[in-house]
Biopython code that builds the backbone (N, CA, C, O; Angstrom):
import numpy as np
from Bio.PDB.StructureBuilder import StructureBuilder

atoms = [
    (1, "UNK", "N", (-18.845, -8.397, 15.180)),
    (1, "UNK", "CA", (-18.924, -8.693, 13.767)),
    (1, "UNK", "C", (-17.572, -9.179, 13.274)),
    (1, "UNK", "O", (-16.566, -8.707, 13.804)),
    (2, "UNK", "N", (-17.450, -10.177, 12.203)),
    (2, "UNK", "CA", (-16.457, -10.678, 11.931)),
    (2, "UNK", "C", (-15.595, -9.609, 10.725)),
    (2, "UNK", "O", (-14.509, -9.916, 10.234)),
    (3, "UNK", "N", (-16.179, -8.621, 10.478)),
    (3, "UNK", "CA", (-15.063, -8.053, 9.514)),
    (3, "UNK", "C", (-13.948, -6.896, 10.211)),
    (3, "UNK", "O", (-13.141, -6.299, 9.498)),
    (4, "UNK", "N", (-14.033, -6.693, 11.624)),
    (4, "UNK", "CA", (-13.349, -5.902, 12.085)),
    (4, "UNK", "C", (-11.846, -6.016, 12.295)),
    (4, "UNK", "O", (-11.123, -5.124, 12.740)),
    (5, "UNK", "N", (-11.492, -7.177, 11.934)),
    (5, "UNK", "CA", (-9.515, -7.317, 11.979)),
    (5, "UNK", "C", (-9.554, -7.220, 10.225)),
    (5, "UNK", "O", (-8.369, -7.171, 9.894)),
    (6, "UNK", "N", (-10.280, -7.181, 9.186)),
    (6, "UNK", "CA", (-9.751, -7.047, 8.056)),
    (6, "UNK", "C", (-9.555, -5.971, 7.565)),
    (6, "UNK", "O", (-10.476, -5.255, 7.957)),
    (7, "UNK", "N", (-8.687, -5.230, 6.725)),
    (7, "UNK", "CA", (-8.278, -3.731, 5.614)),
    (7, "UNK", "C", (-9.823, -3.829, 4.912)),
    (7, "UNK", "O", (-10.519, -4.775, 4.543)),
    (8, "UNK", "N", (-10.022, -2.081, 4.924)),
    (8, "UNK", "CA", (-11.753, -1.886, 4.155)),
    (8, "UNK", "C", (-11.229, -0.363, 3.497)),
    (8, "UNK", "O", (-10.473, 0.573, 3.755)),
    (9, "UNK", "N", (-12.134, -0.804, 2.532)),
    (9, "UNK", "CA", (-12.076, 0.899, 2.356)),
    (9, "UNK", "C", (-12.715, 2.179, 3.007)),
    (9, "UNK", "O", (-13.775, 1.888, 3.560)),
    (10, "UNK", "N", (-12.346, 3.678, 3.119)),
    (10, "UNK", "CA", (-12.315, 3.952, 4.055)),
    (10, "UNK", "C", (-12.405, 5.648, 3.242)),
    (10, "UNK", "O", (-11.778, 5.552, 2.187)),
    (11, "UNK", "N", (-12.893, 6.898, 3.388)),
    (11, "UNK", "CA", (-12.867, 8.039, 3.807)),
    (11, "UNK", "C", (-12.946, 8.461, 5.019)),
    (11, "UNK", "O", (-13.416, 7.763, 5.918)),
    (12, "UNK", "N", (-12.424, 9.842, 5.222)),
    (12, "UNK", "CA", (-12.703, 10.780, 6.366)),
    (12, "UNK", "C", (-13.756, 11.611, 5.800)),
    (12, "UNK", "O", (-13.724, 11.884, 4.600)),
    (13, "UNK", "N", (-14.963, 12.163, 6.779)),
    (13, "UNK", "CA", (-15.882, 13.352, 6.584)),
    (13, "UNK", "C", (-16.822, 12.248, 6.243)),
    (13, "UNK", "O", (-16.475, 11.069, 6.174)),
    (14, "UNK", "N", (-18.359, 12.806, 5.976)),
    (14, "UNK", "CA", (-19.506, 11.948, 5.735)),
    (14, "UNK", "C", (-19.610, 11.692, 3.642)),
    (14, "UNK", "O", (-18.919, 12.264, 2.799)),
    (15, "UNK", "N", (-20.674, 10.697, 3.430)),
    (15, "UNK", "CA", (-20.774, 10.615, 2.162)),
    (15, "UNK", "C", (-21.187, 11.746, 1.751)),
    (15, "UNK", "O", (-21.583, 12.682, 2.444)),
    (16, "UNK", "N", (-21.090, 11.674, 0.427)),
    (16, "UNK", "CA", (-20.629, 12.749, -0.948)),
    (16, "UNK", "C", (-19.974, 14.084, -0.454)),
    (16, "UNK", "O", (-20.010, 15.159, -1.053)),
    (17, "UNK", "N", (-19.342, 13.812, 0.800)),
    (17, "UNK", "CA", (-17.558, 14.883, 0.806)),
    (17, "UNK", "C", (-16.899, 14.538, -0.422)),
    (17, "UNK", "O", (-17.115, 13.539, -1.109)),
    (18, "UNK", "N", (-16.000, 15.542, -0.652)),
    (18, "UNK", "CA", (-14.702, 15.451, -1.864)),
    (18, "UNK", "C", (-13.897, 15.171, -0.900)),
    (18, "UNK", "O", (-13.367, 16.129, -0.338)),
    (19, "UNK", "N", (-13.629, 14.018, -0.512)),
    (19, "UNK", "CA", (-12.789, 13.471, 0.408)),
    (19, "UNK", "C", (-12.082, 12.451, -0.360)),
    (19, "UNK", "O", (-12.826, 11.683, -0.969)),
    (20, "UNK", "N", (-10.472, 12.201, -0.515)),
    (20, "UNK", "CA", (-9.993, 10.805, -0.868)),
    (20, "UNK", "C", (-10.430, 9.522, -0.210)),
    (20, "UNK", "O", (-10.330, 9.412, 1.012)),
    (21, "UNK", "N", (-10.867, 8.633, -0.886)),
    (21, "UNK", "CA", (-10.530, 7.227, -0.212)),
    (21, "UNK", "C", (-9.393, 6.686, -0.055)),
    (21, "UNK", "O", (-8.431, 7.173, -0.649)),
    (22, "UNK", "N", (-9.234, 5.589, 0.754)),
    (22, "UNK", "CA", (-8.143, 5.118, 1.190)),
    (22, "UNK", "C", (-8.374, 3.618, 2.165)),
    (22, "UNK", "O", (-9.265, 3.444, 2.996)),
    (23, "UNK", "N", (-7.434, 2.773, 1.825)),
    (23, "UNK", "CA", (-7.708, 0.979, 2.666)),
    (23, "UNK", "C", (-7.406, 1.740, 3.953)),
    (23, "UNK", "O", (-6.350, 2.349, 3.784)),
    (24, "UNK", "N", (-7.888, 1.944, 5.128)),
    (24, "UNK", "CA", (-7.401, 1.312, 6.330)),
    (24, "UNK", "C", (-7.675, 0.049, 6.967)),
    (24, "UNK", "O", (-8.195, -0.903, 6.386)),
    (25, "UNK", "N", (-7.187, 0.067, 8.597)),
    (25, "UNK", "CA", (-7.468, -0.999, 9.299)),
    (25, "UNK", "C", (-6.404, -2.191, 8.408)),
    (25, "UNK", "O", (-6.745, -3.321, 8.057)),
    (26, "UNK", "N", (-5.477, -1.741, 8.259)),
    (26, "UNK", "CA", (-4.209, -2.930, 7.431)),
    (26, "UNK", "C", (-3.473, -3.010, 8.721)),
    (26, "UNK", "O", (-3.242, -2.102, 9.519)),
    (27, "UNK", "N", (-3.087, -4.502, 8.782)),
    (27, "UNK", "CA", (-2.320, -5.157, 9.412)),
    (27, "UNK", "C", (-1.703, -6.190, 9.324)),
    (27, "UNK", "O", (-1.939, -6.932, 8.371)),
    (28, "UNK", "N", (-0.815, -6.508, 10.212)),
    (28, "UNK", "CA", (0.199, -7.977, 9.823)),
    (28, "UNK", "C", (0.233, -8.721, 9.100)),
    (28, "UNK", "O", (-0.245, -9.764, 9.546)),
    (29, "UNK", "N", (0.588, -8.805, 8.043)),
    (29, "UNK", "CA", (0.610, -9.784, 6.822)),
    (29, "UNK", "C", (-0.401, -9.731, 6.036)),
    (29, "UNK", "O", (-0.689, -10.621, 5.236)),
    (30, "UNK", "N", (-1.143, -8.484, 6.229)),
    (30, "UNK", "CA", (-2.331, -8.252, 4.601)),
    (30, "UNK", "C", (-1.727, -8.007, 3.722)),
    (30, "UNK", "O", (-0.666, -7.383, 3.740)),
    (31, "UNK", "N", (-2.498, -8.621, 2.404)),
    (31, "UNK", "CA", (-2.117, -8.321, 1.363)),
    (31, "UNK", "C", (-2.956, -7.712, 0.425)),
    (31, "UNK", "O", (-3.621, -8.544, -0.193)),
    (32, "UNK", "N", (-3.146, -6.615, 0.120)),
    (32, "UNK", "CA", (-3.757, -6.263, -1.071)),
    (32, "UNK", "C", (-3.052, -5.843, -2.707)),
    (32, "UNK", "O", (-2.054, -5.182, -2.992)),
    (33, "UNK", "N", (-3.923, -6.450, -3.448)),
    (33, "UNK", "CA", (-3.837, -6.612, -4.746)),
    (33, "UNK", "C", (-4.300, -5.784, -5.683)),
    (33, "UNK", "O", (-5.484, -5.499, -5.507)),
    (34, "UNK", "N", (-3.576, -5.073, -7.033)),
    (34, "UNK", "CA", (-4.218, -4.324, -7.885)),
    (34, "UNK", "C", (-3.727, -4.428, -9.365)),
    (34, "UNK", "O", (-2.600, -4.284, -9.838)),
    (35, "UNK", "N", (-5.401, -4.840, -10.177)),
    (35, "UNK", "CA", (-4.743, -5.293, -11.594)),
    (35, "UNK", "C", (-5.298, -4.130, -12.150)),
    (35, "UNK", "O", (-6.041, -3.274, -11.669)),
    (36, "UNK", "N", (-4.880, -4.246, -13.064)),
    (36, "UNK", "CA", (-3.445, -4.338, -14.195)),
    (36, "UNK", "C", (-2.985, -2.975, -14.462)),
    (36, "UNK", "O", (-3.684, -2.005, -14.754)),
    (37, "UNK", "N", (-1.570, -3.039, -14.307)),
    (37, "UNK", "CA", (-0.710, -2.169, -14.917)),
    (37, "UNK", "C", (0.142, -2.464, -15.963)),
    (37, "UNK", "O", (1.038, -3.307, -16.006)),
    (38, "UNK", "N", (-0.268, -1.603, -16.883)),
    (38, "UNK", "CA", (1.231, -1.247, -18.287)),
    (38, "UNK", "C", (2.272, -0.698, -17.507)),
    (38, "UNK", "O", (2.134, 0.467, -17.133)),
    (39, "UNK", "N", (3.308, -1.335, -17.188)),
    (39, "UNK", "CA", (4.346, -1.120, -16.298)),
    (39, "UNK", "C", (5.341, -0.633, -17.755)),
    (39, "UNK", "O", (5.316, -1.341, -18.761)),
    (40, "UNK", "N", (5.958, 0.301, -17.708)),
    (40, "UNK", "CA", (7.288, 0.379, -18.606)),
    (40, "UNK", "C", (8.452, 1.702, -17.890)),
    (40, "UNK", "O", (8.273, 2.795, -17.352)),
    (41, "UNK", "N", (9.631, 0.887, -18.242)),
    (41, "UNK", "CA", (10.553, 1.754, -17.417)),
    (41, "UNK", "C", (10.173, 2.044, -15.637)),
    (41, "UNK", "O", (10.726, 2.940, -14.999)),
    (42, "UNK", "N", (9.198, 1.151, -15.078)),
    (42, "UNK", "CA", (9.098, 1.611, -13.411)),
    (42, "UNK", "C", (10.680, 1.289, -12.780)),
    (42, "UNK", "O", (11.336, 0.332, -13.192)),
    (43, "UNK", "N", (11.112, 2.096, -11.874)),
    (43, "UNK", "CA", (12.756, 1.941, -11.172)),
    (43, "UNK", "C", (12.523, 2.467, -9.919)),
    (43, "UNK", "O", (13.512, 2.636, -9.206)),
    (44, "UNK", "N", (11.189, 2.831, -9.397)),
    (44, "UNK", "CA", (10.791, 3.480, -8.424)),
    (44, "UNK", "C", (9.536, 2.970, -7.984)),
    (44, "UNK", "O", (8.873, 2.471, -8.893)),
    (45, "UNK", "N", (8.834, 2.943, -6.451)),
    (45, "UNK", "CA", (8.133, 2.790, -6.083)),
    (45, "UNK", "C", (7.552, 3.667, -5.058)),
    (45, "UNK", "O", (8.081, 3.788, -3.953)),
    (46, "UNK", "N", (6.428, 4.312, -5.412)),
    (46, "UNK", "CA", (6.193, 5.195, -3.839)),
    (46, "UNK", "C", (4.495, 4.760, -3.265)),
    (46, "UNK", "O", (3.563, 4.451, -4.007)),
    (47, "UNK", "N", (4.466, 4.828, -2.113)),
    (47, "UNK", "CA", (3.213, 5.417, -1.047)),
    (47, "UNK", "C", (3.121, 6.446, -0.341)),
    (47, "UNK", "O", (3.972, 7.055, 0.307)),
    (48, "UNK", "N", (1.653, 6.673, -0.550)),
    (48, "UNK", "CA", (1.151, 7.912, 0.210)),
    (48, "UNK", "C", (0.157, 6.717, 2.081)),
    (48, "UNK", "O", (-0.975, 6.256, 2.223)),
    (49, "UNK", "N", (0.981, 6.726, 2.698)),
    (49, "UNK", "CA", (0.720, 6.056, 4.388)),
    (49, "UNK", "C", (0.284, 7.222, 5.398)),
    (49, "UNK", "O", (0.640, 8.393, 5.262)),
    (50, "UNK", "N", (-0.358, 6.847, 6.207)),
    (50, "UNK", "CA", (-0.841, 7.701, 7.512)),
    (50, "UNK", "C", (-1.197, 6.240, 8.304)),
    (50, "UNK", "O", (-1.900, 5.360, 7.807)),
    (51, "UNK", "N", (-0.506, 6.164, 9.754)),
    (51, "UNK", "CA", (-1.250, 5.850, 11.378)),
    (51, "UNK", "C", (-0.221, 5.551, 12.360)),
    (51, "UNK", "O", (0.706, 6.352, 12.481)),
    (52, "UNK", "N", (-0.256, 4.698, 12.943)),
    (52, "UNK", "CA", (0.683, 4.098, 14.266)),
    (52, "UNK", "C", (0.833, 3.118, 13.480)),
    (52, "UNK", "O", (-0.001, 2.269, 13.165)),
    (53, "UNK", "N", (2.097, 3.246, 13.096)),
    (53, "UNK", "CA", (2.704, 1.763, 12.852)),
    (53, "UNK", "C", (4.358, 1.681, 12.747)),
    (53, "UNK", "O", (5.054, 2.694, 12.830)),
    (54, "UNK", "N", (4.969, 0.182, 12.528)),
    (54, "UNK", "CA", (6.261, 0.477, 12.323)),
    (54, "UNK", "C", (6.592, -0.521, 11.978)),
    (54, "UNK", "O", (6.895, -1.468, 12.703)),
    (55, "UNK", "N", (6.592, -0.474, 10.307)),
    (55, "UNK", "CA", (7.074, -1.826, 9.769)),
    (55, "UNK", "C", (7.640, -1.142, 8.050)),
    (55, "UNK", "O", (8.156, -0.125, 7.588)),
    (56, "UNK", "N", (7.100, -2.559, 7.564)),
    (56, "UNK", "CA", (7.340, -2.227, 5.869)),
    (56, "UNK", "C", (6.299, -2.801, 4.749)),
    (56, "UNK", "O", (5.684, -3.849, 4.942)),
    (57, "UNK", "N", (6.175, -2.134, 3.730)),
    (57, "UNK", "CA", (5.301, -2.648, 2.907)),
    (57, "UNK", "C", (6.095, -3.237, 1.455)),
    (57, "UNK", "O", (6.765, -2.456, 0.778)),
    (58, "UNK", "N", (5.965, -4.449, 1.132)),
    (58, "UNK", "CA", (6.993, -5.089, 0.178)),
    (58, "UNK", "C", (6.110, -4.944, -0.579)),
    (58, "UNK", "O", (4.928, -4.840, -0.251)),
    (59, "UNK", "N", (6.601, -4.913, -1.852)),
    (59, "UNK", "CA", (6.104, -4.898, -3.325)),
    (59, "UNK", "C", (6.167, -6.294, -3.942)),
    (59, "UNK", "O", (7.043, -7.097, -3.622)),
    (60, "UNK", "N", (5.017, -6.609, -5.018)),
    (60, "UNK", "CA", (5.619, -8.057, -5.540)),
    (60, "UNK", "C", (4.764, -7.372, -6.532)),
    (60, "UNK", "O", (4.219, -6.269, -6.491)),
    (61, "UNK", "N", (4.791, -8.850, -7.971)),
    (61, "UNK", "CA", (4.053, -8.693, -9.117)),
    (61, "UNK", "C", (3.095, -9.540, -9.464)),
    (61, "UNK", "O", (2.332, -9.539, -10.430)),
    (62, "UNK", "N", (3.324, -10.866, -7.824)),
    (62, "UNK", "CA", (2.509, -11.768, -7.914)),
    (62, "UNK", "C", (2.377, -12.000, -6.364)),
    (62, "UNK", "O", (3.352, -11.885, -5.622)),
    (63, "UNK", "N", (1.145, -12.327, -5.921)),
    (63, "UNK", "CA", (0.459, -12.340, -4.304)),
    (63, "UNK", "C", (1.996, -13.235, -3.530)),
    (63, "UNK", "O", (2.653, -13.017, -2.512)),
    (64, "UNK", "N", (2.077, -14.252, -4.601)),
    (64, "UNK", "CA", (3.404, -15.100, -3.574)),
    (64, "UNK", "C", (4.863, -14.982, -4.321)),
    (64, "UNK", "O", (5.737, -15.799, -4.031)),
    (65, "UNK", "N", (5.169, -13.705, -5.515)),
    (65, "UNK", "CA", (6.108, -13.874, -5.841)),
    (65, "UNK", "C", (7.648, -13.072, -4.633)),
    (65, "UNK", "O", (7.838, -13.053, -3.417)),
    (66, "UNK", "N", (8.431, -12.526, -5.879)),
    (66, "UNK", "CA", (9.774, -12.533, -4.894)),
    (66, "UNK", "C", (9.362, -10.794, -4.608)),
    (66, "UNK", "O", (8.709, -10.079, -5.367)),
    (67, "UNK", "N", (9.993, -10.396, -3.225)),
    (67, "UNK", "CA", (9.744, -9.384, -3.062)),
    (67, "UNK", "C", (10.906, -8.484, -3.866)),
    (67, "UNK", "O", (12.126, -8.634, -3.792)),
    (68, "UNK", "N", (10.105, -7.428, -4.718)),
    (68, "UNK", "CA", (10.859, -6.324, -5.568)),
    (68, "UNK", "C", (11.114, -5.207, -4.714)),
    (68, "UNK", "O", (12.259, -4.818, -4.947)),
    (69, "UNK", "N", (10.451, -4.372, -3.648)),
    (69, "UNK", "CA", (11.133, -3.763, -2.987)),
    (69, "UNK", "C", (10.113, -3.536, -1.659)),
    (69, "UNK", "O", (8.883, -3.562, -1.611)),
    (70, "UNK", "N", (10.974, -3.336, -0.750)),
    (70, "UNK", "CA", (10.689, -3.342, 0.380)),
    (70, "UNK", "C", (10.637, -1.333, 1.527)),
    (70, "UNK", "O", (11.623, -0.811, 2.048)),
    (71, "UNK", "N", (9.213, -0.775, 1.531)),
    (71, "UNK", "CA", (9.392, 0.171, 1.631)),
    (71, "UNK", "C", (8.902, 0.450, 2.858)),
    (71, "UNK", "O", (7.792, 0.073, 3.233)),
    (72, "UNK", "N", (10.077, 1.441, 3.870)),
    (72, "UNK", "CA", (9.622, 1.364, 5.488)),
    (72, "UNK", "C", (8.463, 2.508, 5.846)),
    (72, "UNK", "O", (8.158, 3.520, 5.216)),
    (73, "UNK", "N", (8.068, 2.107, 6.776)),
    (73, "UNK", "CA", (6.842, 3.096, 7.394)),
    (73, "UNK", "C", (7.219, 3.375, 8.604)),
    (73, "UNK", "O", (8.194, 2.797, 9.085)),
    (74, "UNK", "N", (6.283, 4.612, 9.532)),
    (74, "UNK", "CA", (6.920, 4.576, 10.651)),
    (74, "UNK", "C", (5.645, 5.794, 11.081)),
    (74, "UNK", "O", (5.189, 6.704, 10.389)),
    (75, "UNK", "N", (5.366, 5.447, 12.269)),
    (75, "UNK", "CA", (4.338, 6.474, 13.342)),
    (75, "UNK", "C", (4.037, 8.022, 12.321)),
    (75, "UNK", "O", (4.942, 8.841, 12.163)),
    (76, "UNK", "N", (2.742, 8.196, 11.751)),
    (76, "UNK", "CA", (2.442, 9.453, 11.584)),
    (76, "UNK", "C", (1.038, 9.751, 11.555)),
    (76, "UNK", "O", (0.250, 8.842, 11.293)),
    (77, "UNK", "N", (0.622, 10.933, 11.796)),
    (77, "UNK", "CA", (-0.769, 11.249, 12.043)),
    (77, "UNK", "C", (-1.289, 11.797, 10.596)),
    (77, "UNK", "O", (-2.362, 11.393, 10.147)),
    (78, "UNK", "N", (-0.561, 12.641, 9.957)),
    (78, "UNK", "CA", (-0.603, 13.304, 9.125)),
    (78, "UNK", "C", (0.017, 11.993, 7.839)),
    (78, "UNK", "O", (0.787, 11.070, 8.105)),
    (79, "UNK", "N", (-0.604, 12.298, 6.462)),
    (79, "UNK", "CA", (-0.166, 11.256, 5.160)),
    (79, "UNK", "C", (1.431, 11.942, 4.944)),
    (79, "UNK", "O", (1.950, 13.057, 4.897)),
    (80, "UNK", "N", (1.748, 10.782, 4.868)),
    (80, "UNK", "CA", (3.231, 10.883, 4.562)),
    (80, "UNK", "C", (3.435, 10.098, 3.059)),
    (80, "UNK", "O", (2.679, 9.208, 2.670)),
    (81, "UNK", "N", (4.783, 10.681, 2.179)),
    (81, "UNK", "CA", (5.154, 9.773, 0.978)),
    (81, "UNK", "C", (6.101, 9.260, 1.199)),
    (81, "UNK", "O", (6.953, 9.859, 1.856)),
    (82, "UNK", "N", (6.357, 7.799, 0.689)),
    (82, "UNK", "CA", (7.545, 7.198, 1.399)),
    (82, "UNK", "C", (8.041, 6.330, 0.010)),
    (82, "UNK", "O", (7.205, 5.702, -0.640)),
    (83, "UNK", "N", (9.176, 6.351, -0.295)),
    (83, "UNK", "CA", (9.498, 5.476, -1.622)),
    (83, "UNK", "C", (10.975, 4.801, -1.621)),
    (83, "UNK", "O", (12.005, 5.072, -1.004)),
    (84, "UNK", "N", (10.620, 3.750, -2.629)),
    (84, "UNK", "CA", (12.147, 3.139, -2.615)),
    (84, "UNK", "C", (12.678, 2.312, -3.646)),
    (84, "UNK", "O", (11.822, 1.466, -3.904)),
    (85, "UNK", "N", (13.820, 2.139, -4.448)),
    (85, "UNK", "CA", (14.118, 1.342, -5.798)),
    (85, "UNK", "C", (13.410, 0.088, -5.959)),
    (85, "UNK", "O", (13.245, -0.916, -5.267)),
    (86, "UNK", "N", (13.007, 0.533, -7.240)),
    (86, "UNK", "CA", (11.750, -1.140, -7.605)),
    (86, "UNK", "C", (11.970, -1.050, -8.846)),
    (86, "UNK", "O", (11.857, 0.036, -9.413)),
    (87, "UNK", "N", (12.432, -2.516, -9.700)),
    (87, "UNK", "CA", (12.768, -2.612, -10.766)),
    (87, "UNK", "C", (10.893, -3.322, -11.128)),
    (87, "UNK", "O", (10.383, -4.430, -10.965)),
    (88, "UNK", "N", (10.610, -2.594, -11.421)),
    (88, "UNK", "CA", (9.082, -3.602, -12.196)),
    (88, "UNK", "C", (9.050, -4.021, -13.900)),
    (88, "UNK", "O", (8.757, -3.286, -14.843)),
    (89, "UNK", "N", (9.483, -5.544, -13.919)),
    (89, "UNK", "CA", (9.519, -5.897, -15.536)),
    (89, "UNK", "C", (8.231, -5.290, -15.990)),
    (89, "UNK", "O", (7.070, -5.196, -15.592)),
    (90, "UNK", "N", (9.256, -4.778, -17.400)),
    (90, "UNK", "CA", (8.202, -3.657, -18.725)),
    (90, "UNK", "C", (7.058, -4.720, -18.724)),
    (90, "UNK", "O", (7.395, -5.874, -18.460)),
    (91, "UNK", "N", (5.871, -4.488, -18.963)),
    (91, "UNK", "CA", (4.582, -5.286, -19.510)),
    (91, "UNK", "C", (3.691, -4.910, -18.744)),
    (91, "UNK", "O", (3.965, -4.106, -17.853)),
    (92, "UNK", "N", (2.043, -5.546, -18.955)),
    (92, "UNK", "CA", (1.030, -5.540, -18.254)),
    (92, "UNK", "C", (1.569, -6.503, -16.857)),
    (92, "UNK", "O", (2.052, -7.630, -16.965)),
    (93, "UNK", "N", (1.340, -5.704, -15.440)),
    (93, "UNK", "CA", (1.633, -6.757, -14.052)),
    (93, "UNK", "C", (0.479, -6.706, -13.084)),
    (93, "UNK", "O", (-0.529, -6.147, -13.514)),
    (94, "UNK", "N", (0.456, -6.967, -12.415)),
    (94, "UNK", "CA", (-0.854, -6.713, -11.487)),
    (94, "UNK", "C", (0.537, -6.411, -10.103)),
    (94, "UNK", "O", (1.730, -6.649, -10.287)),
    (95, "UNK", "N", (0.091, -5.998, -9.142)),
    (95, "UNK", "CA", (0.570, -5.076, -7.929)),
    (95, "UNK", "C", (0.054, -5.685, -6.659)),
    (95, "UNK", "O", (-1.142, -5.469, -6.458)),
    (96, "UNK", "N", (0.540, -6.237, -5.959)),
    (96, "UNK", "CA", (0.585, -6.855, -4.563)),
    (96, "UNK", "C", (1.530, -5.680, -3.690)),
    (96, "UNK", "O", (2.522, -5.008, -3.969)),
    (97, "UNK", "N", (0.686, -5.823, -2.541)),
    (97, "UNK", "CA", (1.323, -4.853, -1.369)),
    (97, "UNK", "C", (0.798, -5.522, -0.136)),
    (97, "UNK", "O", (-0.377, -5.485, 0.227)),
    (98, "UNK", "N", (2.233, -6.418, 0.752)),
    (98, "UNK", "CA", (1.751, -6.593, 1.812)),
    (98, "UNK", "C", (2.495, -5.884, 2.967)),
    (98, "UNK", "O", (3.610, -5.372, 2.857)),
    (99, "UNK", "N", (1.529, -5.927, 4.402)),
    (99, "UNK", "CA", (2.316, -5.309, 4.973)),
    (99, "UNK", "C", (2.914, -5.955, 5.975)),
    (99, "UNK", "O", (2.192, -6.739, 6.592)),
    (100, "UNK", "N", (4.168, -5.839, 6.359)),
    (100, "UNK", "CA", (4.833, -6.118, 7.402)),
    (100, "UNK", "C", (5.362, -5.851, 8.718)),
    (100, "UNK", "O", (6.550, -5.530, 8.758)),
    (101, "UNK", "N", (4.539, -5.937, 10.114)),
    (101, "UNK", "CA", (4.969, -5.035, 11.193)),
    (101, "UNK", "C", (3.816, -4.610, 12.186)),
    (101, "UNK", "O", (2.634, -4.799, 11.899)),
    (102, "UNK", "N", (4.271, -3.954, 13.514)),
    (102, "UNK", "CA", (2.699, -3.763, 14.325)),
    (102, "UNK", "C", (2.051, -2.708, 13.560)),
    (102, "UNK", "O", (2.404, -2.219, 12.487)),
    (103, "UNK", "N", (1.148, -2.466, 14.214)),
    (103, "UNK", "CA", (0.398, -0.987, 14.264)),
    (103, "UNK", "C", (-0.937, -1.204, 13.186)),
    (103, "UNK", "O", (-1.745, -2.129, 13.109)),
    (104, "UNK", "N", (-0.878, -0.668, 12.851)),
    (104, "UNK", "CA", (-2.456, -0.492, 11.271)),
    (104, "UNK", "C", (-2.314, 0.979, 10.773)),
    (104, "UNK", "O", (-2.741, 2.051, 11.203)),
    (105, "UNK", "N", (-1.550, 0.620, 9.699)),
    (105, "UNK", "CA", (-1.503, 1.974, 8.875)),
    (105, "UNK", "C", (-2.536, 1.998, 8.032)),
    (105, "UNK", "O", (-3.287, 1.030, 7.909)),
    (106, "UNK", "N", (-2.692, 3.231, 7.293)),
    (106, "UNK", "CA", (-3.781, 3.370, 6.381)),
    (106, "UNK", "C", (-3.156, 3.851, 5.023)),
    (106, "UNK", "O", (-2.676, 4.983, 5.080)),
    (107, "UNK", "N", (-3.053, 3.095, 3.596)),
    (107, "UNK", "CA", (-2.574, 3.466, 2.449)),
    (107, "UNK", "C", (-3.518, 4.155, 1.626)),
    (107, "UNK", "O", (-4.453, 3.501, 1.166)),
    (108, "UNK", "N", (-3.407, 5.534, 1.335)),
    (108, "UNK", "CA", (-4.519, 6.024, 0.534)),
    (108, "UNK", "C", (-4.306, 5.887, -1.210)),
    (108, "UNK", "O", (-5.207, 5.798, -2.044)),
    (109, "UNK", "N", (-2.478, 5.906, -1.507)),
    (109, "UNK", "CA", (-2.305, 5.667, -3.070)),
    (109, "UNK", "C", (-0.738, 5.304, -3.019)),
    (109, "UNK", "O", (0.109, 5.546, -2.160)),
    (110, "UNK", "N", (-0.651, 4.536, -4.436)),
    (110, "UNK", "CA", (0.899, 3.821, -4.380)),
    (110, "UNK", "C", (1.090, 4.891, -6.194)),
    (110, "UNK", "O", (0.305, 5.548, -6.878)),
    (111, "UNK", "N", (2.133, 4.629, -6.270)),
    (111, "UNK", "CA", (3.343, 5.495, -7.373)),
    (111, "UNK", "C", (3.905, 4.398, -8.090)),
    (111, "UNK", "O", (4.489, 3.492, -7.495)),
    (112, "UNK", "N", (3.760, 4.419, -9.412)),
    (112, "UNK", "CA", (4.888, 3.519, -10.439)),
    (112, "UNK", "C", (5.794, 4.557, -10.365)),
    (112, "UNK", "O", (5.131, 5.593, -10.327)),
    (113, "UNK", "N", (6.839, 4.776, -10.330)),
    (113, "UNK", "CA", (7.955, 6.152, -10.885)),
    (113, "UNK", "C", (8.987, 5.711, -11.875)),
    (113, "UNK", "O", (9.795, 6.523, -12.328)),
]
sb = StructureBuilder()
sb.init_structure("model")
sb.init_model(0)
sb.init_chain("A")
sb.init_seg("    ")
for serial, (resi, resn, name, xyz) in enumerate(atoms, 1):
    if name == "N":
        sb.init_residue(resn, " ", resi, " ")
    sb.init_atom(name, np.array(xyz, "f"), 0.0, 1.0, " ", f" {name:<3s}", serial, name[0])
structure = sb.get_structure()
């Protein structure tokens, strides 16, 4: 089937568990997108990541704009939080996250801070 190299959404345990969702199956140069945020005062950026991987996930405010911050990942089984300085201009932005690097991590939630 052709959707098996793309990021899907994803729980652990069967349907109607109280289980979080979460994208896995992310890899090399995906990008996923999320509108809209009232961004004010963000100076921080965090993720909650879990799998085999070892790269970075850059932040933007637009699918091809400049990267605002660049946050590393690295091999874990267990969800890890990982964060790093991100100036996000005050206003409504929409949220691009691509990733950069081997492996296929799985992002279950990202942090304005």
């Amino acid at each position: 089937m052709g959707g098996e190299g793309f990021p899907k959404v994803m729980q652990d345990g069967r349907d109607g568990d109280e289980e979080p969702g979460y994208i896995g199956n992310i890899r090399n140069s995906a990008t996923m997108g999320f509108k809209y945020f009232d961004c004010r005062g963000v100076r921080e950026f965090g993720i909650v990541v879990r799998g085999y991987c070892d790269g970075v996930f850059e932040v933007r405010t637009a699918w091809d704009g400049a990267v605002l911050a660049a946050i590393r990942v690295r091999n874990s089984n267990v969800w890890e939080e990982y964060k790093a300085p991100c100036e996000i201009p005050d206003g409504v932005q929409a949220i691009y996250l691509t990733y950069k690097g081997g492996g296929n991590p799985s992002l279950r939630t990202f942090m304005l801070l």
